[in-house]
N, C-alpha and C positions, 0 to 999 in steps of 0.2 A: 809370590816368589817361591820359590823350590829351595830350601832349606835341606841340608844333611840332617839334623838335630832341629829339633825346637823344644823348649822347656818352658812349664807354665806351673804357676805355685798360686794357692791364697784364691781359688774362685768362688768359695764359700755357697755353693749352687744350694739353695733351702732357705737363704737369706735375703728380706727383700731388696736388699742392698746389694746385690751381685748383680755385677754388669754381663747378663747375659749372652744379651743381644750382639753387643760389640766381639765379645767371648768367639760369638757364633760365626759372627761377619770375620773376625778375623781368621779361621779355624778354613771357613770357605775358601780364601784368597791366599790359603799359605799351605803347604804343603810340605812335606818331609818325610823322610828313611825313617827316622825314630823319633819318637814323643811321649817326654817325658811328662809325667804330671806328678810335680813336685811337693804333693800334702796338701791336707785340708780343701781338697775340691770338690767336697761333698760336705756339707757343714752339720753334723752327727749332731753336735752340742744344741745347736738352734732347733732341730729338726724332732729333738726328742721332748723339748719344752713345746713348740706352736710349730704343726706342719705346715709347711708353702712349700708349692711347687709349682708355677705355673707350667706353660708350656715352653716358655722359651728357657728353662733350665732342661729339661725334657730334649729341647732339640741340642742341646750339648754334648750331652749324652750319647745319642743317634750320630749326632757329626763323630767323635770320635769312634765307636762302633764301627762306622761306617767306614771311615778312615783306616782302620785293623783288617777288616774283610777285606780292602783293596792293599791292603802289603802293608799298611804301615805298623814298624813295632812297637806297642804303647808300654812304656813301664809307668804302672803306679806308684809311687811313694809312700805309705801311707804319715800320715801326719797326725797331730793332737785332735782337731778338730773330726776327724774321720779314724781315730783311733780306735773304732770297734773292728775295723778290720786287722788289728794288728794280733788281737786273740787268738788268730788264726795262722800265722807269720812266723811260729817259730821256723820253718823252713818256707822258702821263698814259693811262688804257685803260679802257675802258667793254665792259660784257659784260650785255646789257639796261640793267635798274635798277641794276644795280653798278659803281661806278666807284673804280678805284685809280691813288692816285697816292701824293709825297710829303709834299704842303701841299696847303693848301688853303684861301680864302679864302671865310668864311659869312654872307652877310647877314640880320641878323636882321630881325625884322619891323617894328621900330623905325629900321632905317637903320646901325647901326654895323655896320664891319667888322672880321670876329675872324679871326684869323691861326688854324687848324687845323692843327699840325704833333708829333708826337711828340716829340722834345724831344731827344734823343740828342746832336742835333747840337751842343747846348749843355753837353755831357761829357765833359771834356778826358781823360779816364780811357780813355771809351768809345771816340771818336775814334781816341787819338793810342796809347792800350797795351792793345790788345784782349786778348793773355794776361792780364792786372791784370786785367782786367773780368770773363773768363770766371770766372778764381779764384777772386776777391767773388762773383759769381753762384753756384759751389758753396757758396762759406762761406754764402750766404743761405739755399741749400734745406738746408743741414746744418740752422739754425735753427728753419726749417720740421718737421723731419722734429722737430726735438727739441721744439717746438711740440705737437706731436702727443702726445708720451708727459708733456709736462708739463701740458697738460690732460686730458688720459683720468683720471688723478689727482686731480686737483684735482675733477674730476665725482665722481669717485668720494668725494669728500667735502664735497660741495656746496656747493663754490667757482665763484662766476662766471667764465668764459672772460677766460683774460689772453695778451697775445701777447708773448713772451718774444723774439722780432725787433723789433717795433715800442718793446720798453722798451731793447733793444741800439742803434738807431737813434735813440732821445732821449735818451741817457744819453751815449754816444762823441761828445765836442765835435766830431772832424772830422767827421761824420758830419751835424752841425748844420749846423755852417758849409758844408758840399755841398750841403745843402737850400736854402738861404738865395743863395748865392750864384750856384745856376742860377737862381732865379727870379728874382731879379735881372740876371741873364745874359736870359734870355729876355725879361724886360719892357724893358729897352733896346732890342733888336732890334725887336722889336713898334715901339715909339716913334721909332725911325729908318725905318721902313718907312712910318711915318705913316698905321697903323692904329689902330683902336680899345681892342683890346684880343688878347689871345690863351688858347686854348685847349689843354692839353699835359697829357701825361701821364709816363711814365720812372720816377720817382721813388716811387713808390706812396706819395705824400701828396697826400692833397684837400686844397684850398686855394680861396677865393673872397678877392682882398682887391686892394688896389689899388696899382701900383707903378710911380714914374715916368710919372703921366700915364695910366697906361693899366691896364685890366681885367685880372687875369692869374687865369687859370680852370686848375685843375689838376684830371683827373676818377678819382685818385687810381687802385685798382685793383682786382679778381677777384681775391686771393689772402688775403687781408689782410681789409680794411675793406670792401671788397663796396660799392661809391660811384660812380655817374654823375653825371652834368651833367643837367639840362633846360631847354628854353626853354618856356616860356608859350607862348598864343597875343600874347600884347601885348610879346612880348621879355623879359621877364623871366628870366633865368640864376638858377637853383639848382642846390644841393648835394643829391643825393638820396642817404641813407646806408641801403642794406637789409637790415632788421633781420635778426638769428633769427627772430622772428615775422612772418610775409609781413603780417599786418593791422596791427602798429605800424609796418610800412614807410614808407620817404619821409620820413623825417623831412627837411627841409630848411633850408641855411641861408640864407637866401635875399638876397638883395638884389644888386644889383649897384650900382657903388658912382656910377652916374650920378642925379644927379635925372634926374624925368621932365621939366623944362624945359630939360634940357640935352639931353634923349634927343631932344626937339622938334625940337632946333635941329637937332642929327647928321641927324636921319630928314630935315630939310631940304635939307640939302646933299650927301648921300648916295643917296636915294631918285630923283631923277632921272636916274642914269647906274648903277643899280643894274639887271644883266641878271637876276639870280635867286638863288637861295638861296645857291647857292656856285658859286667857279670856281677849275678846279683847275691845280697849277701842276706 
C-alpha cells in the first residue's frame, strides 16, 4: 500500500528478539511521504552489554536509507533505549532526508495536529530509577528467550503461537494499571499543549482510542505484535497489525475517533498557519 504517514516504534534492532525480518517484509510492501520512527529502534541498552547484529537488522537499516534516498522523509524519534543519541539533541539535526530529534509535531492532511514523541518521558520508573528499568528490561528478554522454547513446543504439536510475556503483562494488575495510567499521562499533556491528539510508542501496546479530548495513537512494537500506524491519503489514522502471512497483512483497526465534520472544522482552523507535514522540536 501507499501510505501518507507510517509510524513504527519499539524495534529494538541489536536484540535477538526483534522481528526483523517481518520489520523488512513489511517496510518492502508499504510505502510512504513520511516515516516516522518512533524510539528505541536501535536497542543502545542491549547493544552496550552483548553485541548482535545479524544481517537482517542490517537490511532494516538499508531499507530505510534506501527509502530517504528515493524521497521518503524519515524522522527519528529518539527514545530511552537509543538515548545516546539524545546527548546530541539539544537542537533538532537533519542529515539529507533524515531528520532527528526528540518530538515532533505532524500535520496531517486534514489539518489536526499530533504530538510525535516516544513516551519515556511519561515513566516514572524510567525517569526517575533507571537500575528498576534496566532490571524489568532483563526480566522482559528472560520472557522472550522463554517465549521461544515455549513455542518451539507448542509447534511441535500444532498449537498456534501464544506469547507468554504478553499473557505476563495482562494478567499482573500493576502491570495494567502502568498501561492505563501512561496513556492517561500522555493524553493530558497532549490536551494541555492544546493539540490534537498524540502519537507514542514505549509500552509495546497498540492502541487507537480516545482520551480526554484527544486522539491517543499508540504504534505498539517489533518484538511482540509486529504493528504500525498509517495515515491515508485523506487523514485517516490506522492500526496496521503484520500478519505471519505477509498477504493477510494490514489488518487494520481503523478509525479515528473524529467525525469527518469535525475533521472540516480542525483542517479550517489549522490549515492556514500549517508550514508542512511536521515540525520538529
Amino acid at each position: 500500500m501507499r501510505y501518507r504517514s507510517i509510524w513504527i516504534s519499539d524495534v529494538h534492532l541489536g536484540r535477538p528478539s526483534c522481528q526483523a525480518e517481518r520489520l523488512n517484509d513489511f517496510l518492502a510492501r508499504n510505502s510512504c511521504e513520511f516515516l516516522y520512527l518512533v524510539g528505541d529502534i536501535i536497542d543502545g541498552w542491549k547493544l552496550r552489554s552483548d553485541w548482535y547484529w545479524p544481517q537482517s537488522h542490517a537490511n532494516v537499516i538499508r531499507r530505510i536509507l534506501s527509502s530517504s534516498e528515493q524521497g521518503t522523509a524519515v524522522y527519528y524519534i529518539a527514545g530511552n533505549h537509543d538515548e545516546f543519541l539524545r546527548r546530541y539533541l539539544d537542537h533538532p539535526m537533519r542529515f539529507g532526508n533524515i531528520s532527528i530529534a526528540t518530538e515532533a509535531i505532524h500535520h496531517t492532511v486534514d489539518g489536526r495536529r499530533m504530538l510525535v514523541l516516544h513516551g519515556d518521558e511519561y515513566d516514572m520508573i524510567t525517569r526517575h530509577f533507571r537500575r528498576l528499568a534496566i532490571a524489568g528490561d532483563s526480566a522482559y528478554q528472560f520472557l522472550m528467550r522463554a517465549n521461544r522454547w515455549v513455542n518451539f513446543v507448542r509447534e511441535r504439536y500444532g498449537m498456534p503461537y501464544w506469547s507468554l510475556s504478553a499473557y505476563a503483562k495482562h494478567q499482573v494488575k500493576r502491570a495494567v494499571n502502568f498501561v492505563s495510567e501512561f496513556e492517561h499521562a500522555v493524553a493530558r499533556d497532549c490536551q494541555r499543549r492544546g493539540l490534537d491528539g498524540v502519537i507514542c510508542g514505549h509500552i509495546h501496546h497498540a492502541e487507537i482510542r480516545t482520551l480526554h479530548g484527544v486522539e491517543y495513537h499508540n504504534c505498539g512494537d517489533w518484538v511482540e505484535s509486529c504493528t504500525a500506524l498509517g495515515e491515508s491519503q485523506d487523514g485517516e489514522i490506522t492500526l496496521i497489525r503484520w500478519d505471519e502471512e505477509p498477504d493477510a497483512s494490514a489488518v487494520s483497526s481503523t478509525v479515528t475517533s473524529l467525525s469527518r465534520r469535525r475533521l472540516a472544522r480542525r483542517a479550517a482552523q489549522h490549515g492556514k498557519d500549517q508550514t508542512g507535514p511536521a515540525s520538529l522540536f
